[in-house]
N, C-alpha and C positions, 0 to 999 in steps of 0.2 A: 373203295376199300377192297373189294374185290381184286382189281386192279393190283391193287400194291403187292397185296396176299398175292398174288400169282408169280409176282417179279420179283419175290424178296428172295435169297437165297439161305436157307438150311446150311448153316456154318458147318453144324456138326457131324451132317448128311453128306456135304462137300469132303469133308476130314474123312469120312468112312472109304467112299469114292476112289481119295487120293491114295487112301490104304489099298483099299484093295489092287487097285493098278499100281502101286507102288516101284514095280520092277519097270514098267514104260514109265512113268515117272523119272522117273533115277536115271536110266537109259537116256534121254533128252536130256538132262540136266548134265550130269557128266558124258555124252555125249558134244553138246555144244563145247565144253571145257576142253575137252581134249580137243576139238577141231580148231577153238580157237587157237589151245598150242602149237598145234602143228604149224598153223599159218603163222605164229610169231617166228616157228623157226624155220619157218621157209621164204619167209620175207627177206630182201635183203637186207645186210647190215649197212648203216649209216653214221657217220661219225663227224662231227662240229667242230671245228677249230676256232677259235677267239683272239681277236687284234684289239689292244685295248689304245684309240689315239686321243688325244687332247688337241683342242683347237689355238690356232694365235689371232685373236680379231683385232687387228690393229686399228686405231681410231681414224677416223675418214679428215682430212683435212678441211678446214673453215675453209670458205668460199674468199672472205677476207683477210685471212694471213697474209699480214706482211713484214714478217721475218725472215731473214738470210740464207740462214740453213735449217731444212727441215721441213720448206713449204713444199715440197713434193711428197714425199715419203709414202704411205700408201694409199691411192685412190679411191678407196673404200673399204670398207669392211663386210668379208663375206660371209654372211647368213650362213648359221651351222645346217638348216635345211637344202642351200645350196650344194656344201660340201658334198651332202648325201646323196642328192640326185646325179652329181657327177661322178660319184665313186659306181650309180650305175649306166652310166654311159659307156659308149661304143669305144670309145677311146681307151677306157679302163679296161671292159669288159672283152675288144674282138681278141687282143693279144692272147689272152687266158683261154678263152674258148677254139682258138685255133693251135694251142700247145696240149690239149685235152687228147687224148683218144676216144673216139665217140663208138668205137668197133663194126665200123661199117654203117652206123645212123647219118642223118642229118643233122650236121650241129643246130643246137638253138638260135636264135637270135638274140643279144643283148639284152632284149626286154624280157624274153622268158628266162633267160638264163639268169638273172638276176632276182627271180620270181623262185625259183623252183634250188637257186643254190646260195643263198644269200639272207641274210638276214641281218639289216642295217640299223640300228638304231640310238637314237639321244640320250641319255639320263638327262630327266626332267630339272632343269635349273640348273645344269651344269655345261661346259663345253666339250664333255665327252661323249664319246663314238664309239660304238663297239661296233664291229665287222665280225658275223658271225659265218663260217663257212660251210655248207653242208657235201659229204664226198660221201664214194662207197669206200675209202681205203682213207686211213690218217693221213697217209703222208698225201691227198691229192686234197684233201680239207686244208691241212696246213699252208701249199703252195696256193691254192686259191684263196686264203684269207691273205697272206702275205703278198700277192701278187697285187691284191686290189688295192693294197696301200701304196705300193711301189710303183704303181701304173697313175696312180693318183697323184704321186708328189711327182712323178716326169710329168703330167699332167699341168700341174699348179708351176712348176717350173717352169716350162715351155710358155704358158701365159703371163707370166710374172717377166718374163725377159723379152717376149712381146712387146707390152705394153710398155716396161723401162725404155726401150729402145727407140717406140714408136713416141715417146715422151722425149728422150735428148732428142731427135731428130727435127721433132714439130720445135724446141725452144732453140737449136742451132741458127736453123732460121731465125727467128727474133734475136738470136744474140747476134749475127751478122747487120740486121738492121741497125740493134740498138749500137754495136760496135761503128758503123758505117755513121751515124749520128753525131755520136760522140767526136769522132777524129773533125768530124766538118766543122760542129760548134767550137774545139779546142782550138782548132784554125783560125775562124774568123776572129775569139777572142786574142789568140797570139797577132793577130796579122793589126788590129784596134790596137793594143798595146805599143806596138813598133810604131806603128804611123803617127799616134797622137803621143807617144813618149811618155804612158800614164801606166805605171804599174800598180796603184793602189788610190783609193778613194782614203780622203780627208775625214776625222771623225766623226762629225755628224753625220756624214752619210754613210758609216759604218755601224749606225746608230741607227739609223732608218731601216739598214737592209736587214738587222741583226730581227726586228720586229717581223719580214718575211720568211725568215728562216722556217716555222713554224709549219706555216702554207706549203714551202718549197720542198721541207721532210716528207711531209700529209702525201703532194701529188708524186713525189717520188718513190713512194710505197706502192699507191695504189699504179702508178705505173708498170710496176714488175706484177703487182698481182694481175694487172692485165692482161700480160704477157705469159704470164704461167698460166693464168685462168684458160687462154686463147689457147695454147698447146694440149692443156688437157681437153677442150671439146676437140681440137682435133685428134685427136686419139678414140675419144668417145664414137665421134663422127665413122671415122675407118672401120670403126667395127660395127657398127649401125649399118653402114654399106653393105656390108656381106651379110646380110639379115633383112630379108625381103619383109616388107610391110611393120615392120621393128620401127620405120623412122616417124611416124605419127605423132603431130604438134600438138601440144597442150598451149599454147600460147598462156605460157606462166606468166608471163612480165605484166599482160593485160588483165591479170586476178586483181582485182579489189587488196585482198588481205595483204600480198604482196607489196602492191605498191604500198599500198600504206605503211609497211613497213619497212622498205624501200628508202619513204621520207624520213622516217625517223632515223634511219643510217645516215642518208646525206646530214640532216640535221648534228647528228654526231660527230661525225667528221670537219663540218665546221668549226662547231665549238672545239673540239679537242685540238684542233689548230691554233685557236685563240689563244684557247689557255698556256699552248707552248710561248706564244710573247712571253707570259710573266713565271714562268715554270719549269725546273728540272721533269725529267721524265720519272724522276724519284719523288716525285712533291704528291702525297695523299691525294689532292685534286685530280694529279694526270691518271695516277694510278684507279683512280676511282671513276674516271669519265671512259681509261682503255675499256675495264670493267663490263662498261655499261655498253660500250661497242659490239663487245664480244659477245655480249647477251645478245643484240639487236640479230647480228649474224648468225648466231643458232638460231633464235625465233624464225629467221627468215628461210632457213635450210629444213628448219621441220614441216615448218604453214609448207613447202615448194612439195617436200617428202608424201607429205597429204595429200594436195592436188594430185599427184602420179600417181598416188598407189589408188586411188578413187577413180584412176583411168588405167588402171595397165592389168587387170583381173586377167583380161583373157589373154594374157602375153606369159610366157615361161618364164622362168625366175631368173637366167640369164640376161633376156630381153626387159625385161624390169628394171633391173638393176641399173643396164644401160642409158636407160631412157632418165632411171631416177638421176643420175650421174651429170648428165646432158643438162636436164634442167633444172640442177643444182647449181650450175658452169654457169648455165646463162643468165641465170637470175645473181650471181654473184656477181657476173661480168656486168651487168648493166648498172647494177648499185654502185660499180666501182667504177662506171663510165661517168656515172651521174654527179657521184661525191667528187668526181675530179673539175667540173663542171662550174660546178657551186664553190668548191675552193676557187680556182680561177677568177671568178666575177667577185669573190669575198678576197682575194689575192688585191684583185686590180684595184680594188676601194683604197684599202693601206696603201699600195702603192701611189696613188696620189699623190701623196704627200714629198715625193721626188721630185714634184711638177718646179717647186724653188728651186733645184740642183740647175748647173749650167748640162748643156745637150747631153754634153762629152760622158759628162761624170754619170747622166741616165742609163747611155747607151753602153757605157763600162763596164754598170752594174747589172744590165740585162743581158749582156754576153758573157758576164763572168755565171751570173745564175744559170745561161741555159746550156752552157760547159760543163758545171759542179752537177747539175741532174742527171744530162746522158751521159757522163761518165761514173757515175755513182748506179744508174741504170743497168748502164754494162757490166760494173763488178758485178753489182747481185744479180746478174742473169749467171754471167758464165761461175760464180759461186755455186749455182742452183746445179747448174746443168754437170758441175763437176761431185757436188754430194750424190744427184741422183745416180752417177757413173759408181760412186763407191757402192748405192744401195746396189746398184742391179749386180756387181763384183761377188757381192756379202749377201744374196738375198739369201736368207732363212726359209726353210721350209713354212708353209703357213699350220700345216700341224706337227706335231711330235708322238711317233710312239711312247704309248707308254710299257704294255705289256706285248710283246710280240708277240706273231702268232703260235698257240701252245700245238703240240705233236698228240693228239687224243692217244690214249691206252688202248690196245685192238682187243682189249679184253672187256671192255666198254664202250660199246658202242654207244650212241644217242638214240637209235632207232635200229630197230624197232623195238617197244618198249616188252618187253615179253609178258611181266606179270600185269600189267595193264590191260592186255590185249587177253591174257586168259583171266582177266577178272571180268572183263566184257562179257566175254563168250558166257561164263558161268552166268552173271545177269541176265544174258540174253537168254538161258538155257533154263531158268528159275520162270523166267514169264514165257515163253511158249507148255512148259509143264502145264502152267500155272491153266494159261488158254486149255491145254486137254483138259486139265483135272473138269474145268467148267464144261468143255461139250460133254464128258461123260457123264455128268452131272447131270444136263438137260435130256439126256438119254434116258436116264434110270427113273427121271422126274417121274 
């Protein structure tokens, strides 16, 4: 009790105190206030400019598309977190910091200059970017927020025409193969024709083949997806090279979850062969067995997406993405090696049934089939490789300004904030009084 009694303080005693010394009171508190002033306006001025962009995420291509036009189109879709880390990169960042006048400094490096003049950030559920910029003068705010955008889409350009490039170039090659194919098989069936004097097979056996048609569409699909698939790892591959320790195996294809659903693709692809014997591509049935394809293919692209992202933590989001990309390809690519596989040996059953045909009429019909495929191969490659030329022609920027960057008012600065900083100072000015008022207090005690 005593104790407390010693330590409690005399509100009213303290009040008397603060009277009395009132004038060092007051002295400290508007003291503080005014020095905070002074430093607000001695501070320098700083001023924000604002780039308002909008993202375009374009959807990533199925593993197993196999339609005409349109199976190339964007590689991926890039993470709006991506965006951001590139708009602070070196590439964005040296131009701007080397057009700066530093007045005899050291310029920054990329990484601080991005730290200390920059200020990036998402609106939460949306695709928008705001690039905020910090200068001592408007107009070096405004040419820094506008530069980073500008330096950013040569950026996304330069990459985007890259990779188109380094994409017709990997499927050139395959279209020379699949071209080089074709002319030999259209041969051997023209040079069968001459020699045996048979240009067309008798109706039932135009009845038999009409039942492989189905099988022969199936592996002609997955043919060019093989081939497209193969040009995009070689693209992935090339820049995986130039990225030390980036190329690290997840051996996707030996996941459990994978294969398993791996099977149930091949499994698909059989039956929706089948079904084309009795079925337009317009009949419910097909429509509803493609359906179920296209399902099995996402499943199979997410479960692969998993595996990676559960291994590539300690890799940068560039290298990520790469890697997810790679073993999206090859898990595609194997599914569409396999279903080709299984068609084949579910091909050669049906065909059996040619085994009654005389040699002539066998050997007609499998030269005329393996003519109609690699030349049907060929179209849909150099179709491919001719849309992907119009995309890289027409490529779009991957974002769009929306609000350029604005010219701040020099009569408004962003920083430093003046009434802010002498409402500090006044706060600060109110608790060191506050500290006196108590030592003089313990004095008089």
């Amino acid at each position: 009790m005593d104790l407390e009694k010693e330590e409690s303080i005399d509100l009213g005693k303290l009040w008397q105190v603060a009277k009395t010394h009132r004038k060092v009171i007051g002295g400290i508190i508007v003291g503080c206030t005014i020095l905070a002033a002074v430093i607000s306006l001695l501070l320098p001025k700083q001023y924000e400019s604002t780039t308002l962009v909008q993202t375009r995420n374009a959807g990533s291509i199925a593993a197993g598309d196999t339609s005409a036009i349109g199976l190339l189109g964007s590689m991926k879709a890039n993470p709006i977190n991506n965006y951001m880390e590139l708009m602070k990169s070196r590439y964005v960042l040296d131009p701007i910091i080397e057009d700066m006048d530093w007045h005899g400094k050291k310029p920054p490096k990329a990484s601080s200059f991005a730290k200390q003049y920059l200020d990036i950030k998402n609106t939460k559920q949306t695709n928008l970017i705001t690039i905020t910029a910090k200068a001592a003068t408007p107009e070096d705010a405004q040419k820094i927020s506008q530069a980073v955008v500008d330096n950013f889409l040569a950026l996304q350009t330069d990459k985007n025409e890259q990779t188109q490039t380094l994409l017709v170039q990997f499927l050139n090659e395959r279209i020379e193969e699949a071209k080089k194919d074709a002319e030999e098989t259209s041969q051997k069936f023209a040079d069968y024709q001459r020699e045996h004097k048979m240009y067309s097979p008798d109706e039932e056996a135009k009845a038999t083949v009409k039942k492989l048609n189905g099988y022969d569409e199936a592996m002609k699909n997955l043919k060019v997806t093989e081939a497209t698939t193969q040009a995009k790892l070689g693209v992935v591959n090339e820049k995986l090279g130039n990225m030390a320790g980036a190329s690290k195996a997840y051996n996707i294809n030996d996941n459990g979850n994978v294969q398993s659903i791996r099977g149930k693709i091949i499994a698909a692809e059989v039956d929706l062969a089948g079904l084309r014997e009795h079925y337009t591509d317009r009949h419910p049935t097909i429509i509803a067995a493609q359906q179920r394809l296209a399902e099995l293919r996402q499943a199979l692209k997410n479960e692969v997406d998993t595996v990676v992202d559960s291994n590539t933590t300690s890799l940068n989001p560039v290298q990520a993405d790469l890697m997810k990309e790679k073993a999206e390809n090859e898990a595609g690519l194997a599914a569409a090696q396999a279903s080709e596989e299984a068609l084949e040996k579910r091909r050669a059953e049906v065909e059996d049934h040619l085994s009654d045909f005389p040699q002539e009429v066998i050997e007609y019909l499998q030269l005329q089939r393996d003519a109609n495929i690699k030349n049907e191969i060929y179209v849909n490659l150099v179709k491919q490789c001719e849309q992907n030329k119009i995309d890289e022609a027409k490529e779009s920027m991957d974002i769009q300004v929306i609000d350029p960057a604005d010219l701040p008012n020099e009569d408004e600065p962003s920083a430093p904030r003046k009434k802010m900083i002498t409402a500090i100072g006044l706060v600060l000015g109110c608790m060191i009084a506050f500290g006196y008022s108590l030592v003089m207090y313990k004095r008089e005690a």
